[in-house]
VOGU-3710 file (C-alpha; in Angstrom, 3 decimals, decimal comma):
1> xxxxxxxxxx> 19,023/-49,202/14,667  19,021/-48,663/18,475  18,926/-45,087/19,545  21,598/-43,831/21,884  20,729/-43,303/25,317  20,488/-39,311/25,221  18,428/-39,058/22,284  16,114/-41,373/23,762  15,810/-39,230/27,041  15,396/-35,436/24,174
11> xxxxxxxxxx> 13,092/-37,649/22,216  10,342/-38,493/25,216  9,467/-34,313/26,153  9,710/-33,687/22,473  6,802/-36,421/21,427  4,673/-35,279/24,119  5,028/-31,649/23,227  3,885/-32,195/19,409  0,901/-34,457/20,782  -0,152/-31,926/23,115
21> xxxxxxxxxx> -0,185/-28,900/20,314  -2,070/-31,691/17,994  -4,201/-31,856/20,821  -4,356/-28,156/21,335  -4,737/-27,703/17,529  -7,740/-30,621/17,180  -9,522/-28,752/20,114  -9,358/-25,416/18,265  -10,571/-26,681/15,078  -13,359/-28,458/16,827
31> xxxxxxxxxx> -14,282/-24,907/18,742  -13,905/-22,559/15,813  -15,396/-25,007/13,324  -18,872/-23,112/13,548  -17,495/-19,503/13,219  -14,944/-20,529/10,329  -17,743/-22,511/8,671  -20,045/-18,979/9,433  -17,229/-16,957/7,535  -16,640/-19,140/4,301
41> xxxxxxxxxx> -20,688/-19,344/4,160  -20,517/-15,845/4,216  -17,795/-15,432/1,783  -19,292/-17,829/-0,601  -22,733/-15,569/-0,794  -20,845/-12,118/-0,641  -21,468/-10,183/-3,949  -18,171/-9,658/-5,296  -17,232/-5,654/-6,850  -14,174/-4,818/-8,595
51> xxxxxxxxxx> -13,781/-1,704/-7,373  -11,558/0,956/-9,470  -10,564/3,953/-7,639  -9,053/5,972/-10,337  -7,209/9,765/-8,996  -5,763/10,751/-12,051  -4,275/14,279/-12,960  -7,144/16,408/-14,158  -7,003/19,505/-16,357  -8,391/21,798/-13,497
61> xxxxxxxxxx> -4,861/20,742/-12,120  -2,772/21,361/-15,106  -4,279/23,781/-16,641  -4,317/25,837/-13,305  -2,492/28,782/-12,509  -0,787/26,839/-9,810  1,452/24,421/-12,602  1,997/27,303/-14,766  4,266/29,624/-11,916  5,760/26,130/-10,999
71> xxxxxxxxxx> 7,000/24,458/-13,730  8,377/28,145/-14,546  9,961/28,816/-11,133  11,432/25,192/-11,960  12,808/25,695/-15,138  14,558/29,057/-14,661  15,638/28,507/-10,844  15,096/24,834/-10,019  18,875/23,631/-10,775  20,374/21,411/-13,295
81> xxxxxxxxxx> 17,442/19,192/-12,231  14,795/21,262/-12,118  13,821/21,549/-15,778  13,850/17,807/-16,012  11,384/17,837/-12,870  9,035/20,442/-14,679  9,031/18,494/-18,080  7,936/15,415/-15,960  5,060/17,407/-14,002  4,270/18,589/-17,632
91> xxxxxxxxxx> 4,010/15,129/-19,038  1,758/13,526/-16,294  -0,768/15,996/-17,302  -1,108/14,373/-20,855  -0,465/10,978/-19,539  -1,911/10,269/-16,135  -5,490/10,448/-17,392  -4,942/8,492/-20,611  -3,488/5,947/-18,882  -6,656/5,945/-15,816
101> xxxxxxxxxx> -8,707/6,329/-19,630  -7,236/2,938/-21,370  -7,435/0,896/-18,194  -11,494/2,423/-17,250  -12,003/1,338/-21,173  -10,689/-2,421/-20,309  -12,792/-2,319/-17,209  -16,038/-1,658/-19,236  -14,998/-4,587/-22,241  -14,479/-6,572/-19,007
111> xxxxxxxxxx> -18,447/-5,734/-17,716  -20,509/-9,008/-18,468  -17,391/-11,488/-18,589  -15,901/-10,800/-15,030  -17,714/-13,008/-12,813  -18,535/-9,649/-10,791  -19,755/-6,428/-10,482  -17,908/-3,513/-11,503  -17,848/0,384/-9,670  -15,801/2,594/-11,622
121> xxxxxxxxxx> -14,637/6,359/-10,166  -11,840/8,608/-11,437  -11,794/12,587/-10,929  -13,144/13,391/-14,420  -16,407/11,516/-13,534  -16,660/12,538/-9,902  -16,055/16,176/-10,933  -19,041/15,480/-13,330  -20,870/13,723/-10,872  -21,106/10,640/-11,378
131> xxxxxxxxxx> -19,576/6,967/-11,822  -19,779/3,959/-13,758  -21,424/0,680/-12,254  -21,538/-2,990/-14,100  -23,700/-5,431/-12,045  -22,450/-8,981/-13,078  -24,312/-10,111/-15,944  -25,454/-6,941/-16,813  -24,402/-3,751/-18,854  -22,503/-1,083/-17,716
141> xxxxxxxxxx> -24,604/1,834/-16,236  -24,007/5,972/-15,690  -24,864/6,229/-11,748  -24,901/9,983/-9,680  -22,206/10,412/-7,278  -21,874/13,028/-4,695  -18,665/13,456/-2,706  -17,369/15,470/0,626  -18,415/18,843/0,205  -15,423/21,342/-1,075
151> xxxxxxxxxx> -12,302/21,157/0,619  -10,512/24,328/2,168  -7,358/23,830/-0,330  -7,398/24,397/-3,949  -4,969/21,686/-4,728  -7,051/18,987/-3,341  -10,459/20,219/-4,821  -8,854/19,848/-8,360  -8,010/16,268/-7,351  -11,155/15,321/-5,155
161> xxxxxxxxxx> -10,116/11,342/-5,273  -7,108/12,157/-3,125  -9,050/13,332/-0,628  -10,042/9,926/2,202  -13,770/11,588/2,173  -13,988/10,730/-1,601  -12,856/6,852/-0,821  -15,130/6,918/1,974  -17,931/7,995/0,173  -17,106/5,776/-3,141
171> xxxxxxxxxx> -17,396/2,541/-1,179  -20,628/3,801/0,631  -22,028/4,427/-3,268  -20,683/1,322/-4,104  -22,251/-0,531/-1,432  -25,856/0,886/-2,124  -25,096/0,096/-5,897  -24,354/-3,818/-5,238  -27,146/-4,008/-2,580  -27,585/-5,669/0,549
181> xxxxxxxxxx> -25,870/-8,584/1,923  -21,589/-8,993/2,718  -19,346/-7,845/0,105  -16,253/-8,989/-0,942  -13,937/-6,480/-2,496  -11,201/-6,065/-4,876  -10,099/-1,985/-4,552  -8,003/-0,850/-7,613  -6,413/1,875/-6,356  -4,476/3,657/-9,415
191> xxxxxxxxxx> -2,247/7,358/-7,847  0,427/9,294/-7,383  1,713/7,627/-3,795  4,911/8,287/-1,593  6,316/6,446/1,684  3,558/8,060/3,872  0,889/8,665/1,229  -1,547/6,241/-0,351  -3,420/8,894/-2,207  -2,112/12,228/-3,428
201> xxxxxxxxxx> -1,970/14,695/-6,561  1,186/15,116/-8,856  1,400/18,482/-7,108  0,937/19,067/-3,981  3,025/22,357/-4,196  0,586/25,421/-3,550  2,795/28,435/-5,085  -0,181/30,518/-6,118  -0,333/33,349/-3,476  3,502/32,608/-2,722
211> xxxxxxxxxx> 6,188/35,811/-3,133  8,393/35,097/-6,100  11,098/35,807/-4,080  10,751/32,869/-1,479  9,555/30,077/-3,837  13,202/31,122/-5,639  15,279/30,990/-2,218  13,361/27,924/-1,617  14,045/25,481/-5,015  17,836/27,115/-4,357
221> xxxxxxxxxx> 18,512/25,791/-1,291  16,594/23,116/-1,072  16,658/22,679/2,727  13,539/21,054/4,015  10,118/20,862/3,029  8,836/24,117/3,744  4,655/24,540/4,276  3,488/25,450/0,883  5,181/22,046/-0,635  3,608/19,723/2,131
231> xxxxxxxxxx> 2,133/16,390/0,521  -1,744/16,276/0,315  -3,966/13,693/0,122  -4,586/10,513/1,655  -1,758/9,000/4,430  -1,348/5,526/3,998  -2,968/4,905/7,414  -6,052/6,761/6,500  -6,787/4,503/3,773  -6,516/1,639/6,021
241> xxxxxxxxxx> -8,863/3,520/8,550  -11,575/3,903/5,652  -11,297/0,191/5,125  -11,941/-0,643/8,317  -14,896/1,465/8,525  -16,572/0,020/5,659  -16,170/-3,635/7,325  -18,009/-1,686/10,143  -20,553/-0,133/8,255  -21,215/-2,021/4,915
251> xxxxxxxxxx> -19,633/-5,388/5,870  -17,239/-4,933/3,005  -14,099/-7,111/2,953  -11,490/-6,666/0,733  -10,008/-9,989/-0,863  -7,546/-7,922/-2,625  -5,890/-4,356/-2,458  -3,543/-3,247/-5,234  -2,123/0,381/-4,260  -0,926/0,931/-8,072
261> xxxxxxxxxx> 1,434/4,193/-7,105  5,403/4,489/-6,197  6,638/3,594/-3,196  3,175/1,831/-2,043  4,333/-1,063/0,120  3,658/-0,314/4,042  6,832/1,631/5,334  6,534/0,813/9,188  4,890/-1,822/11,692  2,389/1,002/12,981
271> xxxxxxxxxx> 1,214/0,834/9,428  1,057/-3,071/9,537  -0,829/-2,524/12,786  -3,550/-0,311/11,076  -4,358/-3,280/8,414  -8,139/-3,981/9,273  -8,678/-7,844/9,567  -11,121/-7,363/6,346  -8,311/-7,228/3,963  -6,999/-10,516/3,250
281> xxxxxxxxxx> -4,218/-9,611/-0,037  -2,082/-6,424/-0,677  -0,607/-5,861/-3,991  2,346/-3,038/-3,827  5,287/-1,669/-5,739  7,628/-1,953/-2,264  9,747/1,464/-2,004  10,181/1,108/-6,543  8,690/3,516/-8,621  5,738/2,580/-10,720
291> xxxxxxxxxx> 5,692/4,429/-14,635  2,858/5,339/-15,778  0,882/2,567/-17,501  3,279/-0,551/-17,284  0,011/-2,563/-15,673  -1,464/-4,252/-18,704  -5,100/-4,173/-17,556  -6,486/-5,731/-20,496  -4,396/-8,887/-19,326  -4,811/-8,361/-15,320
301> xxxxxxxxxx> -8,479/-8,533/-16,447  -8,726/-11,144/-18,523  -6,882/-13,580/-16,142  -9,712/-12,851/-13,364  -12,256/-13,667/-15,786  -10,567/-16,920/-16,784  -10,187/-17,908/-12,861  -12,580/-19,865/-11,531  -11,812/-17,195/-8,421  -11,468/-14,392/-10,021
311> xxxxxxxxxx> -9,105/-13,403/-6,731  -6,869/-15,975/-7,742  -6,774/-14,489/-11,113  -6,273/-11,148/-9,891  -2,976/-12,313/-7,712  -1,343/-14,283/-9,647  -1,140/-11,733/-13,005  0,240/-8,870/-10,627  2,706/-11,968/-9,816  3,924/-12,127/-13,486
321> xxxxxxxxxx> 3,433/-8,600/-13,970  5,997/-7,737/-11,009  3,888/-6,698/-8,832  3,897/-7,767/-4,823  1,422/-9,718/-3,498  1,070/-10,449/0,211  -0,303/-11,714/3,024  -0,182/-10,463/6,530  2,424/-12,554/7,435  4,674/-12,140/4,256
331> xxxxxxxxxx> 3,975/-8,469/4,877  5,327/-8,783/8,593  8,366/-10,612/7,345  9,052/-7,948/4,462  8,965/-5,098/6,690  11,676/-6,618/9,099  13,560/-7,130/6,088  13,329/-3,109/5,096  13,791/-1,773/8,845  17,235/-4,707/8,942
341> xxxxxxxxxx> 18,126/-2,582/5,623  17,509/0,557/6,834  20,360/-0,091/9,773  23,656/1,612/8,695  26,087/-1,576/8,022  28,856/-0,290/10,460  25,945/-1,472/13,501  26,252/-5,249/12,536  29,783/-5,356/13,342  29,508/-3,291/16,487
351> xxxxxxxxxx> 30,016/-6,502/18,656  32,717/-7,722/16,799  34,823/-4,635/17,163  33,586/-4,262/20,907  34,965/-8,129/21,217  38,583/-6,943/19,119  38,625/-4,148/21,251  38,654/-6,274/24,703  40,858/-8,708/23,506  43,547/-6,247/22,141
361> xxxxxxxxxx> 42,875/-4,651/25,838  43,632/-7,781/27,513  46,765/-8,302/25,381  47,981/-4,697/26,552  47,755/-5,630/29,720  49,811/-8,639/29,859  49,315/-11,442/32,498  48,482/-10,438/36,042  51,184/-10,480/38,765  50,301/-12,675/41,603
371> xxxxxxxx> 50,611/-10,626/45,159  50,332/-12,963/47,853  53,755/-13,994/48,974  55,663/-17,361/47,620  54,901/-20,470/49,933  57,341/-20,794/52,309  59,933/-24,010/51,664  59,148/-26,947/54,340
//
């Protein structure tokens, strides 16, 4: 069928434009061939690590004075809420580390049958001094491990793992554990998170040396976040700053990061901007909660040792499982999605109403009166 004339003349410009970027694109290829073939090569011969970073609620936390005027303070002057808050904080103790327990006792079945090596560190074993390793093939092993030295807060030394020195220092042990040579990662990260934090303890409320008096005035009004209840811990874009570092300084890349807390997705393009170029897949719960032990790591597990890739096994259980899995570009897309949310509804029909608005103006105002004078009759 013969074309009509004007999609004949669109047709020419368009043609040449999708040769050229073929062109463009075969040029590329043909330049970056060497690097790209450089970075599979070096994927392909990175030792691969599982690496679970494990910041579970410890008994120096609950058991601490700290909980004990807290989850009083909440119960008697905390609200009709507040006891519900303090039975919560009281039942994390108990279950945050057996749930960081069960999934480091799936983690060691899995040593020997994951086609990888295996670092393990939670609080209870860093507070001892030590942490598990599993090299591939191998049984698991009882390794030293020495953090940051004590922090200046009490809070955070009873939860070291929330401190960014901790995961700093875990994927430097890690490194030396696994041995020379590129590594490619997949970090486990399993915490209390928030918007802003990727790393943080169930309390970061310091009411120790605080005045009855004001902690009372304080859960009754309810207006702010005064000092004493800042959050603690690791920021989401220090995490991403560690990361980066250990591309830097270990040539670690990280095929996969699950941030297994509440509210984990990235909440704002600066974060985005702060993803290293070593991390290839982020797993996230969005802005949802996360309850304690709904990842079934016996499964997540056994579906990376199935996978040829264990990656690939990795990503697509947290798929079933719920979980979000993206890349950087799904990730850009996602948060333009949130920050379209987060605009109050009454904005999007701002233009409409300014449109209404001039037309019912122009309708006030009638037709306009001509003023030059009638044209005089011949």
């Amino acid at each position: 069928m013969a074309s009509e004339p004007g999609s004949r003349i669109n047709a020419t410009p368009r043609g040449l434009c999708l040769l050229g970027l073929f062109a463009i694109g075969t040029i590329g290829i043909a330049l970056a061939g060497p690097q790209l073939g450089h970075a599979f090569a070096q994927v392909e011969s990175a030792e691969r690590v599982v690496i679970y970073y494990g910041n579970e609620t410890t008994p120096a936390a609950a058991g601490s004075r700290n909980y004990t005027l807290l989850l009083q303070a909440l119960r008697l002057d905390g609200g009709p809420d507040g006891p519900a808050i303090a039975d919560a904080i009281a039942d994390d103790a108990t279950i945050s580390p057996a749930v960081a327990g069960s999934e480091v006792d799936a983690l060691v079945r899995s040593c020997g049958r994951l086609h990888a090596d295996i670092a393990i560190f939670t609080n209870a074993m860093t507070m001892s001094g030590s942490f598990m390793f599993c090299r591939q093939g191998s049984g698991m092993a009882t390794l030293p491990f020495t953090g940051a030295p004590p922090a200046s807060d009490r809070i955070l030394n009873r939860t070291p793992l929330s401190r960014p020195e901790y995961l700093r220092a875990a994927l430097e042990r890690t490194a030396a554990a696994a041995g020379k040579g590129p590594i490619e990662a997949v970090l486990l990260v399993h915490s209390h998170g928030s918007v802003d934090m990727a790393l943080m303890p169930r309390v970061s409320a310091d009411v120790e040396d605080l005045d009855p008096s004001v902690l009372r005035r304080s859960l009754q009004l309810r207006r702010g976040t005064p000092d004493w209840a800042t959050l603690k811990g690791t920021t989401k874009l220090d995490l991403w700053g560690v990361l980066a570092d250990a591309s830097n300084d270990h040539g670690m890349r990280f095929a996969l990061v699950f941030r297994q807390a509440c509210e984990s997705g990235p909440a704002s393009l600066a974060e985005y901007a702060a993803i290293p170029e070593n991390v290839t897949w982020i797993a996230h719960t969005a802005m949802a909660d996360l309850p304690s032990g709904k990842i079934d790591y016996p499964a997540l597990l056994a579906a990376a040792a199935a996978a040829a890739d264990p990656v690939e096994g990795f990503v697509a259980n947290l798929h079933s499982q719920g979980i979000r899995v993206d890349g950087r570009s799904a990730l850009l897309v996602w948060l333009v999605l949130v920050y379209l949310w987060s605009i109050p509804t009454v904005l999007f029909f701002l233009p409409l109403a300014a449109w209404l608005c001039r037309l019912l103006f122009a309708c006030m105002s009638g037709p306009k009166r001509s003023t030059s004078s009638p044209p005089k009759p011949a």
